[in-house]
Phi, psi and omega in degrees: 000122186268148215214144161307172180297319188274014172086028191230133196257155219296316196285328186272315164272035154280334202295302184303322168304338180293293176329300174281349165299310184313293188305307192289018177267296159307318158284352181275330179279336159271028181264323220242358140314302208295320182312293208300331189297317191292327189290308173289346208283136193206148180130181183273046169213059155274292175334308267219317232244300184325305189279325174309308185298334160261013150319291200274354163306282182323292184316323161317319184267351148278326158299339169287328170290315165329306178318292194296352190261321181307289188307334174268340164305292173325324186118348182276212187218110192287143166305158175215333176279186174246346124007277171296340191280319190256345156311306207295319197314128193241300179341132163308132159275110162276111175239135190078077174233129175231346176324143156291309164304320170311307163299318159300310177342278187319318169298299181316293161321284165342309218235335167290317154330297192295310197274010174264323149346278171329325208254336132331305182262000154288347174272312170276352160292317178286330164255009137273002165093355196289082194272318178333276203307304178298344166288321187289318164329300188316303177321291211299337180283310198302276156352264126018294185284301184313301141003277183299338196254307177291343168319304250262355175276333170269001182287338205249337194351000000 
């Protein structure tokens, strides 16, 4: 079995790289959910859902790099267009949305999207030993699940 410069084999972490292109294909489009929900968002949980929501933009836009870093570490070349971002795309597109309720949703439905992906390349990260990927995966689900189980508490109100 022939193996990259970090001892990880070639055929597979080509698979993988794919797998992480998918995602960082994907988060970006749900970093540019999150722009458009933080920019429309209107009602009396404005105050409160404007600031949450750039919360969760910024951390997105660290995972995306985080993503894009991986993937040039493996040896591939991370996606960049927006071409590419939506051949890739599994995501609901939000456009207009100023519903508060609406808004979560789309986050939530998001983020359920993102983690069967993760949990994908966390599965195949684990079985080449590929522990980088698979740790950051691992962070982002953790994460991630926490996220969906408090939307979905403020969804229930």
């Amino acid at each position: 079995m022939k193996t990259n410069i970090l001892g990880l084999p070639v055929k597979e972490t080509e698979v993988i790289i794919g797998e992480l292109n998918s995602l960082l294909s994907n988060y970006q489009v749900y970093y540019q959910n999150l722009r458009g929900i933080h920019w429309n968002i209107r009602g009396k949980r404005f105050f409160d859902l404007h600031v949450k929501f750039e919360e969760l933009y910024n951390d997105s836009q660290l995972k995306i790099d985080m993503i894009a870093e991986r993937v040039l570490t493996l040896g591939g070349t991370p996606l960049h267009t927006f071409e590419d971002y939506i051949k890739h795309n599994k995501l609901t597109v939000g456009k207009n949305i100023s519903n508060d309720e609406k808004a979560v949703q789309l986050i939530v439905n998001s983020l359920s999207h993102l983690l069967t992906i993760e949990r994908e390349i966390l599965n195949k990260s684990a079985e080449v030993n590929d522990e980088g990927s698979n740790a950051m995966m691992s962070d982002f689900i953790a994460e991630q699940e926490k996220t969906i189980w408090m939307m979905q508490a403020w969804l229930e109100e």
